[in-house]
C-alpha positions as CSV (number, residue, x, y, z in Angstrom):
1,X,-42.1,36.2,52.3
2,X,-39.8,33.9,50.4
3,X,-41.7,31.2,50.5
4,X,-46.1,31.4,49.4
5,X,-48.9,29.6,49.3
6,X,-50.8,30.4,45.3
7,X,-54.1,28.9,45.1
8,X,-55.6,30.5,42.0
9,X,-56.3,28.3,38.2
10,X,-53.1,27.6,37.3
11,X,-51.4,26.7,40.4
12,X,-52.3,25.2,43.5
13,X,-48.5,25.3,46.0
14,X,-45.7,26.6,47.3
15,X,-43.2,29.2,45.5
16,X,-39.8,29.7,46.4
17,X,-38.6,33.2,45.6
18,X,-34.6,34.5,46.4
19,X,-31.8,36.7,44.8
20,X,-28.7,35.2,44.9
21,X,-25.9,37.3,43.5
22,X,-27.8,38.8,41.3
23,X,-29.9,36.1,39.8
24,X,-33.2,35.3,40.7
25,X,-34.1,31.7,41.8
26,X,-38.2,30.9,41.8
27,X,-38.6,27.5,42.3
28,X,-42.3,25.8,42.3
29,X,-43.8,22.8,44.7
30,X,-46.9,21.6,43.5
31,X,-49.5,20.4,46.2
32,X,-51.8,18.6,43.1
33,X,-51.0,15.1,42.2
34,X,-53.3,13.5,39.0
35,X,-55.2,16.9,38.9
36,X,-56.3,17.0,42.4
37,X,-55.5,18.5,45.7
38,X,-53.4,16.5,48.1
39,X,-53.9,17.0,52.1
40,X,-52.5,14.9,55.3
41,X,-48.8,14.0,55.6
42,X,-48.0,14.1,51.6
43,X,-49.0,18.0,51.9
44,X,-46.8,18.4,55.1
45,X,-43.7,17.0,53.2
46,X,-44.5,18.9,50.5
47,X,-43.9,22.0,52.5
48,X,-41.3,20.8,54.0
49,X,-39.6,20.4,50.7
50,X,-40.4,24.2,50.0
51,X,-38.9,25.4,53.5
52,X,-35.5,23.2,53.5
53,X,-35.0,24.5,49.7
54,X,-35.3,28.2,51.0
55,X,-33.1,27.2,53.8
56,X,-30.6,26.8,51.2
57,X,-31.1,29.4,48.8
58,X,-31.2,31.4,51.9
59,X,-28.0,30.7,53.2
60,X,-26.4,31.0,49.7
61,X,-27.9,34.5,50.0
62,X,-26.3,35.5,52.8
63,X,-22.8,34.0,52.0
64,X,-23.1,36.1,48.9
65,X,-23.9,39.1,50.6
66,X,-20.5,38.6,53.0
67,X,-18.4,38.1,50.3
68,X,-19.4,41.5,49.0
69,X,-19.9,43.4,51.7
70,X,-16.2,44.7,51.4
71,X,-16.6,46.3,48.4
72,X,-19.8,48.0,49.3
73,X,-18.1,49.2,52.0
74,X,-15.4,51.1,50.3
75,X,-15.5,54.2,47.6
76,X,-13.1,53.6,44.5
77,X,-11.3,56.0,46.6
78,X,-10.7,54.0,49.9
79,X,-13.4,56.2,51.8
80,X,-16.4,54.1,53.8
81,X,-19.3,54.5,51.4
82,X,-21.6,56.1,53.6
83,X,-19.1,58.3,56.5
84,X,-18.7,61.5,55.3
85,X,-16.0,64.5,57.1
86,X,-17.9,67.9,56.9
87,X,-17.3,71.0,58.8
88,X,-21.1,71.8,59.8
89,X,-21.9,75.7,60.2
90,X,-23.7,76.7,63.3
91,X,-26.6,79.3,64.0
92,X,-23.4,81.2,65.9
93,X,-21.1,81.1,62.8
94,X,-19.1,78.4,64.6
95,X,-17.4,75.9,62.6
96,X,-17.8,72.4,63.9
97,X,-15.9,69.4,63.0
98,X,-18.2,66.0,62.5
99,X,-18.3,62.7,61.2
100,X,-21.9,62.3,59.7
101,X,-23.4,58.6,59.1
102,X,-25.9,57.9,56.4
103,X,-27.0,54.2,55.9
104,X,-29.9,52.4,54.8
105,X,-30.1,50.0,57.8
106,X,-30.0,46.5,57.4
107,X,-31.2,45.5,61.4
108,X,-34.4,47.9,61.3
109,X,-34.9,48.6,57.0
110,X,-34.7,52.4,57.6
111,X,-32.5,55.0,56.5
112,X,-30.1,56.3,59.5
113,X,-28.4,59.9,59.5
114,X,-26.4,60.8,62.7
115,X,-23.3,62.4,63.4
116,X,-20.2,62.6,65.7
117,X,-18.5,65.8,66.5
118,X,-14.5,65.9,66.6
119,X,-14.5,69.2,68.9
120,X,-16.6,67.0,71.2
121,X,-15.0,63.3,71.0
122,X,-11.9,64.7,69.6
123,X,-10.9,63.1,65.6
124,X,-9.9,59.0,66.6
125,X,-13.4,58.5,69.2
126,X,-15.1,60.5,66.7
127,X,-14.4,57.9,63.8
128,X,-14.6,54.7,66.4
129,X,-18.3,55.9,66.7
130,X,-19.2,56.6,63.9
131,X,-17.7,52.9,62.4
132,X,-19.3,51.4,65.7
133,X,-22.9,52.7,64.3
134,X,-22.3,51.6,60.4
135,X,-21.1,48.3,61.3
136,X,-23.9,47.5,63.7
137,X,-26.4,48.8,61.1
138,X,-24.4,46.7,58.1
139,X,-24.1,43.7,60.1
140,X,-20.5,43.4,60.4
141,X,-18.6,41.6,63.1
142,X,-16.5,44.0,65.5
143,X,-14.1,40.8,65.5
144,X,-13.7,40.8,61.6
145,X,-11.4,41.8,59.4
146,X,-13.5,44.2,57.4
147,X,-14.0,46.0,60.9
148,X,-10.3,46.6,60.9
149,X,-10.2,47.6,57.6
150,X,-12.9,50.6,58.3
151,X,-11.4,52.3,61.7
152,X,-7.9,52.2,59.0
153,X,-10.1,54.2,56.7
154,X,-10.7,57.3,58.4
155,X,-10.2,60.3,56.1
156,X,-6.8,61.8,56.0
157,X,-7.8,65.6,55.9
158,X,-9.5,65.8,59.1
159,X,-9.1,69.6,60.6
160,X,-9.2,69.1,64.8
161,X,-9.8,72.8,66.8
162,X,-5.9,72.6,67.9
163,X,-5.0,71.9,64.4
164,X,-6.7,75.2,62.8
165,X,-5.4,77.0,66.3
166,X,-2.0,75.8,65.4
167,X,-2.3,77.3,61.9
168,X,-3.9,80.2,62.4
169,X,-1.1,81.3,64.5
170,X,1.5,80.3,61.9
171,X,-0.1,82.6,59.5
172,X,1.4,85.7,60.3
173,X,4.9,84.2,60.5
174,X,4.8,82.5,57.3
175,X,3.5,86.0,55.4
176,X,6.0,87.8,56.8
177,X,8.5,85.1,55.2
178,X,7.3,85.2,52.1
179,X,7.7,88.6,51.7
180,X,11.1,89.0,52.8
181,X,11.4,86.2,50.3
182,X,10.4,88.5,47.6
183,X,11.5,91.5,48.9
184,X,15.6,89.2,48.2
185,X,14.2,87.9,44.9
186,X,13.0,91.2,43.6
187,X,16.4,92.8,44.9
188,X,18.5,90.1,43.2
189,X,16.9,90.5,39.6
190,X,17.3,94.3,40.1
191,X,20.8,94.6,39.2
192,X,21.0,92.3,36.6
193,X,18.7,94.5,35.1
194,X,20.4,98.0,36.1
195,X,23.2,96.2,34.4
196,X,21.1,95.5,31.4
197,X,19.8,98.4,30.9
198,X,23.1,100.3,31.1
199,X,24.6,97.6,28.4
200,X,22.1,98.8,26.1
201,X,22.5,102.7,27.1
202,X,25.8,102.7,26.3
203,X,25.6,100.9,22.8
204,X,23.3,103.1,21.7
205,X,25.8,106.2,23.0
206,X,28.5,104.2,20.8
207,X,26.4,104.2,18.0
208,X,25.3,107.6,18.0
209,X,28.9,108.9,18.4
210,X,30.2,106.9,15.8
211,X,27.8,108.8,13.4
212,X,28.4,111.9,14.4
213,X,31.9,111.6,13.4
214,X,31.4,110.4,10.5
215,X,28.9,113.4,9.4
216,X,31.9,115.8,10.5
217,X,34.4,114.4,8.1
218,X,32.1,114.6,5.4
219,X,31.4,118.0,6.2
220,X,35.2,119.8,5.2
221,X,35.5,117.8,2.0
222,X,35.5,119.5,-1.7
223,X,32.8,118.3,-3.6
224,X,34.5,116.9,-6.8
225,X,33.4,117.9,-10.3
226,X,32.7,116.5,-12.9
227,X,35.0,116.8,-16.0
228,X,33.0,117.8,-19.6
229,X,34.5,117.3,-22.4
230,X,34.7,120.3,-24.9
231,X,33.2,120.4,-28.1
232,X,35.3,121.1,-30.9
């Protein structure tokens, strides 16, 4: 409770305990007046004192908890804190599509894991439950803004049964593309490098010719000697 009764040897009164953003407010109301106890009516207003104050403190609570309930709500990424999109294995092997919801509840202060299947509700019902049971556990106002704001959130990559069928059956198509597609690109760089290659055969041909003739023409030519000088 937010508001108690301490009788012990150092105080005899009410204490007023709440967070508010954050910050703790404890706030004392002493039923002693000259050292002694005080009964009747002047212990009744007391009390009263200590019940209006957490009235107050109590509202300022919950305003605080409004304003921030937004960003609770939302993951840095836009994604509802708390709504996951998982594709749950069954015992069969089948792959099944769901929305799963875990919350701490605020209505009944217990944790709450369910889930919605989109084979079952199909992907838009799917999310509208599974907002209808966050919001109802959060305490937010189907008539709000913020409730607008989550059934806008609903993950983008959401894979529906007719979605995979509808893939699935591309597949084949869109293989046998991209091979033909490589089937052109390997043909066009093939004669560029035929071409190439030839290029290069051919230098080398030129090259080796070139000395060939030259060896031959060295070949018939006299050897010219050297002339010595005679000695006298």
């Amino acid at each position: 409770m937010s508001v108690k009764l301490l009788d012990n040897e150092a105080f005899y009164g009410y204490r007023v305990r709440r967070t508010v953003d954050a910050k703790l407010f404890q706030e004392y109301f002493s039923l002693k007046q000259s050292g002694k106890r005080i009964n009747g009516a002047t212990k009744n207003k007391i009390k009263d004192q200590a019940f209006k104050r957490d009235s107050e403190l109590s509202l300022l609570q919950a305003k605080g908890k409004q304003s921030k309930k937004a960003d609770r709500c939302f993951n840095a990424n836009g994604t509802v804190r708390g709504i996951s999109y998982l594709v749950k294995t069954e015992k069969s092997g089948t792959k099944t599509p769901i929305f799963q919801v875990g919350i701490a509840s605020e209505a009944d202060s217990k944790i709450i894991c369910t889930s919605y299947s989109i084979n079952a509700h199909g992907k838009d019902r799917a999310w509208k439950l599974a907002v209808d049971t966050y919001t109802k556990h959060k305490g937010i106002s189907k008539a709000g803004k913020l409730y607008r704001e989550l059934l806008a959130a609903m993950p983008a990559r959401v894979t529906t049964p007719a979605a995979r069928k509808k893939a699935a059956s591309k597949m084949p198509a869109r293989k046998k593309l991209l091979g033909q597609k490589a089937v052109k690109k390997a043909a066009k760089k093939a004669p560029g490098k035929a071409v190439r290659k030839t290029a290069v055969k051919r230098v080398a041909a030129k090259k080796a010719s070139s000395k060939k003739v030259v060896s031959k023409k060295m070949v018939g030519k006299p050897v010219a000697k050297k002339k010595v000088a005679k000695k006298r």
